[in-house]
TORKE-21221 format. One record per residue (C-alpha): residue in three letters; x, y, z. Coordinates in steps of 0.05 Angstrom, whole numbers, plus 5000, padded with zeros to 4 digits. Example, Ala and Ser with C-alpha at 12.3 -4.5 7.8 and 13.67 -1.06 7.14 Angstrom:
ALA524649105156/SER527349795143/
% end
This chain:
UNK313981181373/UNK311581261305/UNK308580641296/UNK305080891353/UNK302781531338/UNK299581121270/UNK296480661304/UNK292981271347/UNK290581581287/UNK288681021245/UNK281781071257/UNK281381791268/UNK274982051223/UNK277782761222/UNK284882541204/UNK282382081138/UNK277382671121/UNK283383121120/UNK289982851106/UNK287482131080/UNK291981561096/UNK298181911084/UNK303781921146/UNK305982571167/UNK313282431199/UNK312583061246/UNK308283101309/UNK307483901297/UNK307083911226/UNK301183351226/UNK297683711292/UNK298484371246/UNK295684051191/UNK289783731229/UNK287984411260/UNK287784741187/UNK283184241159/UNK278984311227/UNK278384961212/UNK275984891146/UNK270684441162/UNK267784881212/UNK267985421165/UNK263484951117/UNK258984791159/UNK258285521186/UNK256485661107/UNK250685241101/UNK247985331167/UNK247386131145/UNK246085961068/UNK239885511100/UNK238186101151/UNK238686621105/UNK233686271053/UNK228586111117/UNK230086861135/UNK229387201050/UNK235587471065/UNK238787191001/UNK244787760991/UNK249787401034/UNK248586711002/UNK254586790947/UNK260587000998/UNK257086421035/UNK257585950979/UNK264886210956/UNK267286021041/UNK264885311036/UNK267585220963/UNK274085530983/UNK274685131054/UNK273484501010/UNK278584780964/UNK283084811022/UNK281784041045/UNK282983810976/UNK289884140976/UNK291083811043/UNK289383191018/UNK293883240964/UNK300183361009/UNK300884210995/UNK300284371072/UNK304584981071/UNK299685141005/UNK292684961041/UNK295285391110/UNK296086111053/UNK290285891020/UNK284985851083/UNK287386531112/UNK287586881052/UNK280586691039/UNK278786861107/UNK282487571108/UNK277987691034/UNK272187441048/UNK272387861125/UNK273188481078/UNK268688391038/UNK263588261093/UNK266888931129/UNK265789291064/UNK257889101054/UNK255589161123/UNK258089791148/UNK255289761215/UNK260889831268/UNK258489161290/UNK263588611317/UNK265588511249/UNK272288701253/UNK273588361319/UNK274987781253/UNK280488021243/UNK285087871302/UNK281487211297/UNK284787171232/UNK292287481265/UNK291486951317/UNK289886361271/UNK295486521223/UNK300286501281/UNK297585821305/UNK297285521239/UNK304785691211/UNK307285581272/UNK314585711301/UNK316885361240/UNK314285811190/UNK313786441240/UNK315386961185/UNK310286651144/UNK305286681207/UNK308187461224/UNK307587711149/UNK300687441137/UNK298787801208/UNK302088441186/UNK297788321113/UNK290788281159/UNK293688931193/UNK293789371142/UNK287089071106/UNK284489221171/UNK287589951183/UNK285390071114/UNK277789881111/UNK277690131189/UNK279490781166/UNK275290801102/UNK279990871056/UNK276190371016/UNK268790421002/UNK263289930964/
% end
């Protein structure tokens, strides 16, 4: 079976970007592991598309929380890489739960802004998993009270 499942993911462009040509012996920790580094990617490419539209646009105030997600997601791949899974899963939702603040904080405008952060809850579930659930539970309880706390104002830029 695990010859396999290597053989499968050999040639996988996503899988060498990510984990390299290590072997991960678990199914869920390597599906986990994938989806994190997924996620990052997205999240870099989502940068540059808005640091590019946002210098077409002159609407240059955004461009360093822009820059700081696609340094931090590539943070987050290199740690990944370097076999700190547990490490790279904290890493990309802590970032994500910051850098959402921050946004929430500068751009007061009752948009869908904070819809974020049950994107956040949700993806720190999926990521940890039901082998790391409290790790998964306390990081959603974290996003809770940022979000109860800049929801309510109790914070102001």
């Amino acid at each position: 079976m695990t010859n396999r499942i290597g053989q499968m993911t050999e040639y996988n462009l996503f899988r060498n970007l990510i984990v390299g040509k290590k072997f991960i012996p678990s199914w869920t920790l390597y599906k986990r592991v994938l989806l994190t580094g997924q996620v990052a990617l997205f999240a870099i490419i989502y940068a540059i598309v808005n640091i590019f539209l946002g210098i077409t646009d002159n609407v240059t105030e955004y461009i360093p929380l822009y820059l700081t997600i696609a340094v931090s997601c590539m943070l987050v791949i290199l740690v990944l890489r370097a076999g700190y899974y547990t490490n790279g899963r904290i890493l990309l939702i802590m970032t994500s739960m910051i850098l959402v603040s921050i946004f929430t904080l500068v751009d007061r405008t009752d948009t869908s802004v904070y819809f974020f952060y049950f994107v956040i809850i949700i993806g720190s579930l999926t990521i940890f998993g039901y082998d790391q659930i409290m790790l998964g539970v306390g990081f959603a309880f974290i996003v809770i009270i940022s979000f109860v706390v800049i929801f309510l104002s109790l914070i102001h830029i």
